[in-house]
Backbone bond lengths (Angstrom), bond angles and torsions (degrees), N, CA, C in turn:
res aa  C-N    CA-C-N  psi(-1)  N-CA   C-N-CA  omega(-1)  CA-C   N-CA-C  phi
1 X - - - 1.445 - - 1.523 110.79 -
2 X 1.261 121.07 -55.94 1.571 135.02 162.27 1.963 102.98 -26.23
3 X 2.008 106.62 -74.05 1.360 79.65 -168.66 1.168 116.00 -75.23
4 X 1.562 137.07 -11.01 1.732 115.36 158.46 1.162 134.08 -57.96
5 X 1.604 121.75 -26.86 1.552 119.31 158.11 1.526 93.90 -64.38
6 X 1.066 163.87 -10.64 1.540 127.96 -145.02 1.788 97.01 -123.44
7 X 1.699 91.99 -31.28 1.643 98.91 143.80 1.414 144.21 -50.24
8 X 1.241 98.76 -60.20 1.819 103.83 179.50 1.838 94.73 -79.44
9 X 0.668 128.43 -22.56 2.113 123.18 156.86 1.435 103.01 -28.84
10 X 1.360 100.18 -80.23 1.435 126.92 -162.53 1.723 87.68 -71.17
11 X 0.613 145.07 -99.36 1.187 132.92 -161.49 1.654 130.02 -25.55
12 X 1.369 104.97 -30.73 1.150 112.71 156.33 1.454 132.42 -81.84
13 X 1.537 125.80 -27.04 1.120 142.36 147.77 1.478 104.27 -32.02
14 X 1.726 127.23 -66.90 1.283 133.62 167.78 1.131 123.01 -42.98
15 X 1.185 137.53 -63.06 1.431 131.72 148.27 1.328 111.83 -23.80
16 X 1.354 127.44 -91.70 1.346 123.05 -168.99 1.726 127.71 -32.18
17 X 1.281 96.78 -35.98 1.652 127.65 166.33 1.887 105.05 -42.76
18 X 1.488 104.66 -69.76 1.012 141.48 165.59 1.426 111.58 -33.82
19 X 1.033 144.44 -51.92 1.355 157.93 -159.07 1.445 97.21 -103.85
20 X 1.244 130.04 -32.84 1.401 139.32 -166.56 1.929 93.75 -68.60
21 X 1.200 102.49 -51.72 1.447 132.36 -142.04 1.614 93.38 -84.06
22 X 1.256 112.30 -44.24 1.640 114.05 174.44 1.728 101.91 -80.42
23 X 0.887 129.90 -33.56 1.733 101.66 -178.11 1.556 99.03 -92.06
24 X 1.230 146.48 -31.32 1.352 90.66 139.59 1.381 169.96 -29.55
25 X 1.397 106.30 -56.99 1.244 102.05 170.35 1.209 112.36 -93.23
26 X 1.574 136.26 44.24 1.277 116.42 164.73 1.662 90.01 -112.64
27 X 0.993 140.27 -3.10 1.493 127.12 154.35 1.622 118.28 -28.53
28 X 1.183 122.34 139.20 1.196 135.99 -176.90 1.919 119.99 -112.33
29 X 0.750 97.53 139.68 2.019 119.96 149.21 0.880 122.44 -76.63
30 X 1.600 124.28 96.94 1.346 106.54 161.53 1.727 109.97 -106.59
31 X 1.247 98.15 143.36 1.893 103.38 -172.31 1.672 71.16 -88.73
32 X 1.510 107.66 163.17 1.437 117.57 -173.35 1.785 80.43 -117.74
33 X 1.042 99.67 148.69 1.239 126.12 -172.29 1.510 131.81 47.41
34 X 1.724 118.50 24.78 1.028 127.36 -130.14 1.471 126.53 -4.55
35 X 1.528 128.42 -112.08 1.026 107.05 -156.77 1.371 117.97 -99.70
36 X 1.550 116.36 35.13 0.884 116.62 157.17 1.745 133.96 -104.87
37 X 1.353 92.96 -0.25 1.354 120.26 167.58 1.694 124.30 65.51
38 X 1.126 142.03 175.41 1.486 142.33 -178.34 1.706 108.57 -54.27
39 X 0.872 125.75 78.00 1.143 135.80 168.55 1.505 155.08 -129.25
40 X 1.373 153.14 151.17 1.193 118.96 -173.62 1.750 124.67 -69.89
41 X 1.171 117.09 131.95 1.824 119.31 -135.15 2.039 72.96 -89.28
42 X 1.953 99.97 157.14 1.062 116.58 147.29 1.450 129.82 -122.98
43 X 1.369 136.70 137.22 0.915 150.92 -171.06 1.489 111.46 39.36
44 X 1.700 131.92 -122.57 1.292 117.27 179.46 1.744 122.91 -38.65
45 X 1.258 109.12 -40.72 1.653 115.85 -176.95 1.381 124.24 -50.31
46 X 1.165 114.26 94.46 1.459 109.00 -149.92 1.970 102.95 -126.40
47 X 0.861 126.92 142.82 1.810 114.68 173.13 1.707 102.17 -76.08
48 X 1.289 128.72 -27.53 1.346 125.13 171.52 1.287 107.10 -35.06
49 X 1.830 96.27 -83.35 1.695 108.99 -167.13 1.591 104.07 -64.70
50 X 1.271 134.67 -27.00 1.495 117.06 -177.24 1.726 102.05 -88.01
51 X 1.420 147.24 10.21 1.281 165.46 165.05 1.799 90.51 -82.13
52 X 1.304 108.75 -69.48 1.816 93.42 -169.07 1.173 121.43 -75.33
53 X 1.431 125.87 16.04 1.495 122.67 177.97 1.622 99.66 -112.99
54 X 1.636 128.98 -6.97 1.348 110.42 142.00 1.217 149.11 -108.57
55 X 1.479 125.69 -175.46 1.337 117.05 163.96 1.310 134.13 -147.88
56 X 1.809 84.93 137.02 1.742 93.55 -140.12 1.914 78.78 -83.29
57 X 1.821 94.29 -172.69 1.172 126.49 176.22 1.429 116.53 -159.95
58 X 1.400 118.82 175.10 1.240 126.38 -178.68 1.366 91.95 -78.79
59 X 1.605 133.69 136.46 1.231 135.32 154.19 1.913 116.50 111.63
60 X 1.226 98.27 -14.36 1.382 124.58 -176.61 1.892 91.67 -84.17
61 X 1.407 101.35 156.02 1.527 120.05 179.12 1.530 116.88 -129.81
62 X 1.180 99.22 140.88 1.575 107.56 -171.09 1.402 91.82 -122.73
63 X 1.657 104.48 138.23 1.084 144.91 -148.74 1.319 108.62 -122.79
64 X 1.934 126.21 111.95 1.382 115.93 177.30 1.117 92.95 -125.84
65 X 1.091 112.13 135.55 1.665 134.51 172.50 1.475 119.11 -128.00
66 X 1.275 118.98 101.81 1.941 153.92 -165.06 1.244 103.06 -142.49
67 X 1.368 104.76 160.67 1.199 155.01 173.51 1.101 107.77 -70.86
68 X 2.004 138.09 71.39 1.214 122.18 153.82 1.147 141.59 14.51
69 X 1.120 141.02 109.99 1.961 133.39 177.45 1.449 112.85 80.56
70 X 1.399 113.62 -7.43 0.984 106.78 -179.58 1.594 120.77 -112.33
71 X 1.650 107.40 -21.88 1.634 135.93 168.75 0.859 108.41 -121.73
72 X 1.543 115.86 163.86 1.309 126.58 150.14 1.392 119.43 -133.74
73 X 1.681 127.79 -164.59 1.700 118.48 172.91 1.488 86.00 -152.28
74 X 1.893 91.45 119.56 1.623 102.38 175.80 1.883 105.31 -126.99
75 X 1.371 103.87 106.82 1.606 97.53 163.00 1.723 129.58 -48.66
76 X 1.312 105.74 118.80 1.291 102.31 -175.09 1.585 112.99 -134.13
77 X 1.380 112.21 148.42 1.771 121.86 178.98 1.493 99.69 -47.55
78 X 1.173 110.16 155.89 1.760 115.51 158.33 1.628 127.84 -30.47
79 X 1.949 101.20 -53.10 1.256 112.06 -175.85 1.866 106.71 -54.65
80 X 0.979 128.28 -49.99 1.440 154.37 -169.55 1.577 93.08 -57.33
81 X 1.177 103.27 -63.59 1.808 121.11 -153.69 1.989 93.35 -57.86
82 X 1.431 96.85 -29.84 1.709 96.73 -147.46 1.530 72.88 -107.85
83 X 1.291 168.59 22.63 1.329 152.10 134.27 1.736 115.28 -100.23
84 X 1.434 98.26 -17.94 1.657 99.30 176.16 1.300 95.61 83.86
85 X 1.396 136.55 54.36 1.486 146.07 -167.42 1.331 104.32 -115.24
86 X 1.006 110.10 122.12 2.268 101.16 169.47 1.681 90.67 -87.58
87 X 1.420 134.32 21.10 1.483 116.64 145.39 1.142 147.40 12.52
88 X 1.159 145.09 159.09 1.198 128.00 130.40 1.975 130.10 20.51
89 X 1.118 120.11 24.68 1.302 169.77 174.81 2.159 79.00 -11.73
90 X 1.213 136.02 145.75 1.151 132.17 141.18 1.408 112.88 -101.82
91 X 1.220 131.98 106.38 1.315 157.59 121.58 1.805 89.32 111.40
92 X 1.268 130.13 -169.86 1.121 140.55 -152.22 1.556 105.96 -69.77
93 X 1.625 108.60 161.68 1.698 133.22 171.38 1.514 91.71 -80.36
94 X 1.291 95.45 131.79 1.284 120.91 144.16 1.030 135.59 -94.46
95 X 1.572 122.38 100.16 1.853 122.31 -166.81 1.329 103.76 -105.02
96 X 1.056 124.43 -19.96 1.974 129.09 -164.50 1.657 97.54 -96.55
97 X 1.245 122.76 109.87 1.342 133.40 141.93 1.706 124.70 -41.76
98 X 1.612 108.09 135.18 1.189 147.77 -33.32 1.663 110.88 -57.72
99 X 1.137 122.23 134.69 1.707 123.91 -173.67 1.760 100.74 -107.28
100 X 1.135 104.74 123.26 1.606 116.82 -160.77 1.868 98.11 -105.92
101 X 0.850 101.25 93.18 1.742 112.44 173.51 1.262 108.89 -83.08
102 X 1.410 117.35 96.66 1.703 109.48 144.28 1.314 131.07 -27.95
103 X 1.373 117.56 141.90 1.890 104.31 153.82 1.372 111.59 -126.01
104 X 1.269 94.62 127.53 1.621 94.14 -157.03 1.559 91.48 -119.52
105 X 1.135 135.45 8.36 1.896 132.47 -172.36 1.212 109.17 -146.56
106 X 1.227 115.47 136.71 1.816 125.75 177.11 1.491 108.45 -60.30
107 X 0.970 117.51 148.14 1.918 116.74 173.67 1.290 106.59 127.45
108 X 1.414 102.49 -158.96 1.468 140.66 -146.25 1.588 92.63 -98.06
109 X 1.295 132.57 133.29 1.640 120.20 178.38 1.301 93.32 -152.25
110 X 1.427 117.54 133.42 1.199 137.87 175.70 1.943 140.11 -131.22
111 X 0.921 105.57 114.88 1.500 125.73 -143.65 1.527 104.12 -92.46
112 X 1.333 136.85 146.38 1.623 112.65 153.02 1.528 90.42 -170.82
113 X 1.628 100.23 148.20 1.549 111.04 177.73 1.706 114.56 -85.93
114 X 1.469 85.20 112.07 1.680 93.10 -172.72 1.536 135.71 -72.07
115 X 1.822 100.77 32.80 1.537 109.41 -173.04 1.643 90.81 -104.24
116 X 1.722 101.10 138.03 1.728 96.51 171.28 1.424 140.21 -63.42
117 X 1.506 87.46 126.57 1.667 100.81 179.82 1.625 104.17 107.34
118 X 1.553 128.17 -21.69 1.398 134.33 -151.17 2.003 90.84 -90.84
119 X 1.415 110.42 -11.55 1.375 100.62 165.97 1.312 137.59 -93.99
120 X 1.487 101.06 -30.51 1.109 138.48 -163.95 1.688 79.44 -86.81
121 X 1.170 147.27 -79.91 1.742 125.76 168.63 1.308 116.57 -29.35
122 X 0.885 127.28 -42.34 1.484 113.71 166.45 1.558 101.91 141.09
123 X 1.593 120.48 34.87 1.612 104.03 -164.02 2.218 77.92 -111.13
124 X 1.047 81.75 81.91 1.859 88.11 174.55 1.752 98.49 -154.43
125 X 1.699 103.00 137.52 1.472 108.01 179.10 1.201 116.56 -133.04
126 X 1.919 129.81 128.73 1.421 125.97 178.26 1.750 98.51 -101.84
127 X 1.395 110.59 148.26 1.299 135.21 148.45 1.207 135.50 -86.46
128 X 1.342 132.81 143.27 1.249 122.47 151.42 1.373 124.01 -101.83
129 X 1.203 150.76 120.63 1.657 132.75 -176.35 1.790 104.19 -127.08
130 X 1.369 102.44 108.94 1.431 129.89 -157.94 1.751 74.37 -72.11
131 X 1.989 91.49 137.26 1.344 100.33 -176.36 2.182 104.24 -72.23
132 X 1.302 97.46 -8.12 1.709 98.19 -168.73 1.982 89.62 -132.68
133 X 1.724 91.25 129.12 2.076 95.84 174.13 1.551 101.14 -73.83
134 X 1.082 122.01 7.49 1.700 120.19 179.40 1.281 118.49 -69.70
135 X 1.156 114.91 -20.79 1.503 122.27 -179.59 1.432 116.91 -65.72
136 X 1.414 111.23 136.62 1.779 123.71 -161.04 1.339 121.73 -70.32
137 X 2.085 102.79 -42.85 1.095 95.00 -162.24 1.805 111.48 -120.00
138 X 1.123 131.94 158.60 1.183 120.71 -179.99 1.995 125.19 -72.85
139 X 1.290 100.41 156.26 1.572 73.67 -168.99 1.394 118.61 -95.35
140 X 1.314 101.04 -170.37 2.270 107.36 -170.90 0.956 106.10 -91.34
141 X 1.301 135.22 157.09 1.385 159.00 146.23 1.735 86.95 -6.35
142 X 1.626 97.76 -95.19 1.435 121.00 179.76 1.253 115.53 -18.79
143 X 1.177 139.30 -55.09 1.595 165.63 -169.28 1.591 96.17 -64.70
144 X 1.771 102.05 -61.61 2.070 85.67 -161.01 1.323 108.75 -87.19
145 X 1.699 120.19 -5.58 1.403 99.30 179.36 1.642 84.72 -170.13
146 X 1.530 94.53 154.71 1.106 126.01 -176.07 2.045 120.11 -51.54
147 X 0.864 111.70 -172.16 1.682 107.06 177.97 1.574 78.26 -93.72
148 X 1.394 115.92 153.81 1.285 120.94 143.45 1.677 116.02 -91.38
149 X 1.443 108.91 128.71 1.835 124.31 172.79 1.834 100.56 -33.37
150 X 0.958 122.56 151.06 1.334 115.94 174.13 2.115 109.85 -95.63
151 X 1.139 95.79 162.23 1.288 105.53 -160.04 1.303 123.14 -46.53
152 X 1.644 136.45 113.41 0.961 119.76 -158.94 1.504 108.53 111.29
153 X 1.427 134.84 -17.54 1.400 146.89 164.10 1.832 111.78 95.00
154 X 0.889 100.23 -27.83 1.876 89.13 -163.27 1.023 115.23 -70.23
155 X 1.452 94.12 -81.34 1.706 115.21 -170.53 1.883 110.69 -59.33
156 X 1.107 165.59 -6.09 1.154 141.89 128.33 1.619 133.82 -21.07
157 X 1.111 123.03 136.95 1.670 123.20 156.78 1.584 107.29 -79.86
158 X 1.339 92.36 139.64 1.650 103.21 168.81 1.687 105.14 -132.17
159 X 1.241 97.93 123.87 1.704 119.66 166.45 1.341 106.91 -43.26
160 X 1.250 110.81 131.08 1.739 120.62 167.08 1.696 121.10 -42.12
161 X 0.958 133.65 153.21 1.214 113.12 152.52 1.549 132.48 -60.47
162 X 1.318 104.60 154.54 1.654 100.10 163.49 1.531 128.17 -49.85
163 X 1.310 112.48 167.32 1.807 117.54 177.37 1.492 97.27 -89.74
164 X 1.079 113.05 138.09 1.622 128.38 177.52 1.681 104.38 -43.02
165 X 0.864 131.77 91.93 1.570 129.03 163.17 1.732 89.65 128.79
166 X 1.170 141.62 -18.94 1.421 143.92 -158.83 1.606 100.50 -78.04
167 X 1.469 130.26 105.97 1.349 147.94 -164.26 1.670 103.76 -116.07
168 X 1.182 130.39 63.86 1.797 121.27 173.53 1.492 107.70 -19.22
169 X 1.376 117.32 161.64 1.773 112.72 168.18 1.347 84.65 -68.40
170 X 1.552 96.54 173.09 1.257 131.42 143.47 1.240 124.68 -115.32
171 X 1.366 125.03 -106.20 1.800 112.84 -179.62 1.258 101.82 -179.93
172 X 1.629 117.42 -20.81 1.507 98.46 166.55 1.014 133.11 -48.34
173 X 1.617 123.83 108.11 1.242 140.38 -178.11 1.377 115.14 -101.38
174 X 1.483 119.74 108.74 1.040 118.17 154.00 1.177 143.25 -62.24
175 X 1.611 111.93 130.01 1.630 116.55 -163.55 1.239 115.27 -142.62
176 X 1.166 118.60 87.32 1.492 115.27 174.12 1.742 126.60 -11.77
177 X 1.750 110.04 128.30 1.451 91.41 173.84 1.698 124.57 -77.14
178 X 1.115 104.45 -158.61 1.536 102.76 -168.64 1.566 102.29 -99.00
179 X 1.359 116.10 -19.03 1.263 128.82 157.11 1.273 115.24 -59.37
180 X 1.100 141.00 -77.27 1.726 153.53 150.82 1.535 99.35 0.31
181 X 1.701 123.63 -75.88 1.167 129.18 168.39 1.560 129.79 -41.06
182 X 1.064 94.31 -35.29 1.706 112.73 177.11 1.306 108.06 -70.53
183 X 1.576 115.73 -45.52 1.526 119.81 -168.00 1.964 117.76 -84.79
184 X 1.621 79.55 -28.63 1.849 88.76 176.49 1.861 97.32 -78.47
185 X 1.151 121.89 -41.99 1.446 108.34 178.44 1.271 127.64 -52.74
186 X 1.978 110.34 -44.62 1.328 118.54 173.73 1.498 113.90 -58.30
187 X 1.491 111.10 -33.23 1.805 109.51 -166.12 1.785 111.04 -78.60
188 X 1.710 97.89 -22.99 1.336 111.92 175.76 1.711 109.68 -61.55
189 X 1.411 97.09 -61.74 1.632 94.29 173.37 1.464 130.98 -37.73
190 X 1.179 112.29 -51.06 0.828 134.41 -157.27 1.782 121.92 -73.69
191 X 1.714 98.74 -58.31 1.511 118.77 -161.99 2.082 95.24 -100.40
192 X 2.072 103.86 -30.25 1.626 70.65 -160.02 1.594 85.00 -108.60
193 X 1.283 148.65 45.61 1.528 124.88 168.08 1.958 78.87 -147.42
């Protein structure tokens, strides 16, 4: 009786191990704009449409890659984000290429290159990071970020802000690896029949 408790212990220890080991590495990179990198966007190239084809998460890193001296990447509140304001700024400029941003909080996150005029073109990016990766579907254009004003500031529409706590899905779906499966099957065999 002893070594089957001391079995299913350890076996669960392994698991837990296991589970430890997959949300780590399912954290992601995202290069921001892929390979065209942090820059002022032309025509289709937009941080909108390249924003709704991923999905972020808590723990995942976003990736800006520019041209030194010539960009930068400054976190900014909504109010800021949606006037093209280096404002009220959340935490430091990033001037040194590639600038590796954690995401470490569920919500609304908003990005913009704080050289003049380079926002106001449109080199500014919102997130959404669904407080739970359970969510099914990936999100919209509309959803992760705002319209950008059109060039020159006026004449654009800009989307309201979000409702205080209001998180769109996203789509990170968690999915066990094939390793994970492999290892809970072997420990199953093994420790619980």
């Amino acid at each position: 009786m002893a070594k089957a408790a001391t079995s299913l212990s350890l076996a669960g220890l392994i698991l837990v191990a296991a589970n430890l080991l997959l949300a780590v590495s399912a954290a992601t990179t995202h290069t921001v704009g892929g390979n065209s990198g942090w820059t002022i966007p032309s025509g289709a190239n937009n941080y909108t449409a390249w924003a709704s084809t991923q999905n972020f998460a808590v723990g995942d890193t976003l990736v800006f890659n520019f041209a030194s001296g010539i960009h930068d990447v400054i976190q900014v509140p909504w109010a800021s984000f949606n006037s093209c304001s280096t404002a009220n700024q959340i935490g430091s400029t990033f001037n040194t290429s590639p600038a590796r941003l954690p995401i470490t909080t569920a919500g609304m996150h908003y990005y913009i290159c704080g050289f003049p005029g380079h926002c106001d073109a449109g080199q500014r990016l919102a997130i959404t990071v669904p407080a739970s990766s359970s969510s099914a579907s990936p999100p919209t254009a509309a959803a992760t970020a705002p319209t950008a004003p059109a060039p020159g500031g006026s004449s654009g529409t800009v989307a309201s802000a979000p409702s205080p706590g209001q998180v769109p899905g996203s789509g990170a779906i968690s999915v066990p690896s094939m390793a994970f499966v492999a290892l809970s099957s072997l420990l199953a065999s093994q420790f619980l029949f």
